[in-house]
C-alpha positions in Angstrom: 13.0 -6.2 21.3 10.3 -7.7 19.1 12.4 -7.8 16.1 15.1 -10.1 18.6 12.4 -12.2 19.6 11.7 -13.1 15.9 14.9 -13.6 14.7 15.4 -16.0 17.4 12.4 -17.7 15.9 13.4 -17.4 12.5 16.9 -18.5 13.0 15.3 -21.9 14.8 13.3 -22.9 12.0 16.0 -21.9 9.4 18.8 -23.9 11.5 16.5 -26.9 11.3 15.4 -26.8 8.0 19.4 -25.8 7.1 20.3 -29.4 8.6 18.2 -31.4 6.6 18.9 -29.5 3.4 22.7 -29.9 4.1 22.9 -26.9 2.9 23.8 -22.8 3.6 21.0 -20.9 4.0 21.9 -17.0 2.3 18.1 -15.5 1.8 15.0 -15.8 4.0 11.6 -14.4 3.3 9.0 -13.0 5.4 5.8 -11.4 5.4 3.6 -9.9 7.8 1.0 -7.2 7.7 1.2 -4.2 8.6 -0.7 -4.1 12.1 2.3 -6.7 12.7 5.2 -5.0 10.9 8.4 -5.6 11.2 11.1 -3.5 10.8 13.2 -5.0 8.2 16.9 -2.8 9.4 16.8 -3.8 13.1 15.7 -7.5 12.0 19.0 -7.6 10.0 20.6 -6.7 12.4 19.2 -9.3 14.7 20.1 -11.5 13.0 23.4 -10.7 12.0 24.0 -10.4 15.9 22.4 -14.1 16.4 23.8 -16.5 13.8 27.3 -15.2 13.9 29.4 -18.6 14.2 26.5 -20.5 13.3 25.5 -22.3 9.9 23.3 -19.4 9.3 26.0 -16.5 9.5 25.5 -14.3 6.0 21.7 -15.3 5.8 19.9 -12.1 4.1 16.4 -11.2 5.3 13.5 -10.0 3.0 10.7 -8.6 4.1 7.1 -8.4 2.7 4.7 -5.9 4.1 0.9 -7.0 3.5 -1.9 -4.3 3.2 -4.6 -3.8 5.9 -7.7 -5.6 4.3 -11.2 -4.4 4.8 -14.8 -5.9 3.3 -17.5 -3.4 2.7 -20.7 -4.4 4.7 -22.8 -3.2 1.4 -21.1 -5.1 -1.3 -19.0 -7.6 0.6 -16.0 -6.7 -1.3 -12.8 -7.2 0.0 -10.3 -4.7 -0.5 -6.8 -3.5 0.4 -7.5 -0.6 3.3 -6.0 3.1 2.4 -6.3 5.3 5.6 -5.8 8.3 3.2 -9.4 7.2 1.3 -11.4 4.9 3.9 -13.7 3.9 1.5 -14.9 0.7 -0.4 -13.4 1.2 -3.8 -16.4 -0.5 -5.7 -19.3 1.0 -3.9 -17.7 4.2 -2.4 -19.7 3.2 1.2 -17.6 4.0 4.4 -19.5 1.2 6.1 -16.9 -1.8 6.4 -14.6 -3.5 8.7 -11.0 -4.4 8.9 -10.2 -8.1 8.5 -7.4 -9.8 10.8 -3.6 -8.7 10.1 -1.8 -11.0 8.1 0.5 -13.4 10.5 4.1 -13.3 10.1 5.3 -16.1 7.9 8.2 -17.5 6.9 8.0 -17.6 3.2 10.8 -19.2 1.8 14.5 -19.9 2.4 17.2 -20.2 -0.3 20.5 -22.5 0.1 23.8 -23.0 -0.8 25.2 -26.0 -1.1 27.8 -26.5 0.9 
C-alpha cells in the first residue's frame, strides 16, 4: 500500500513537470534510505497500474537505496552504518548514534520529446 501511495505522488509531480517540458517522460529516479525503503518491483508495478492512458504510461522507475548513517560520539565521524560490524570504522568505538533516514526524493526525470 505504501508503494501505491508514492506512485500516486510521484506520478503528480512527474505529470506536472511532463506538461511544462512538453515532453514524455520514460525514466524517473528516486532515492530513499533504507529505514524508508521502497520496494522497487511493487513500485513498478504501481505505477504501471496508475499512468496507463496517461502521458506518463511507459515511465521506468529507478530506485536508489541510501545507507543508514551513524557519527561516532568519540571522533564525530560520520559513517555509513553496517549492522553486521556496529562499529565506528576510524576509531573502532561502539559508542555512536544513527542519524535521520534519508527522505525519499525524486531525483531526476528523463523526457522524450514528443
Amino acid at each position: 500500500m505504501h508503494e501505491t501511495m508514492v506512485a500516486q505522488s510521484l506520478l503528480a509531480t512527474i505529470t506536472t513537470e511532463a506538461k511544462k517540458q512538453k515532453a514524455r517522460p520514460i525514466l524517473a529516479k528516486i532515492s530513499c534510505g533504507m529505514l524508508n525503503d521502497v520496494n522497487e518491483e511493487i513500485l513498478s508495478f504501481a505505477m504501471e497500474a496508475i499512468t496507463k492512458g496517461t502521458r506518463c504510461e511507459g515511465v521506468k522507475i529507478e530506485v536508489e537505496h541510501k545507507p543508514i548513517r551513524g557519527k561516532c560520539n568519540k571522533c564525530k565521524k560520520e559513517f555509513a552504518f553496517e549492522v553486521a560490524s556496529p562499529v565506528c570504522p576510524e576509531c573502532g568505538s561502539n559508542d555512536f548514534n544513527l542519524l535521520p533516514d534519508e527522505p525519499l526524493v525524486l531525483e531526476e526525470i528523463e523526457f522524450e520529446r514528443e
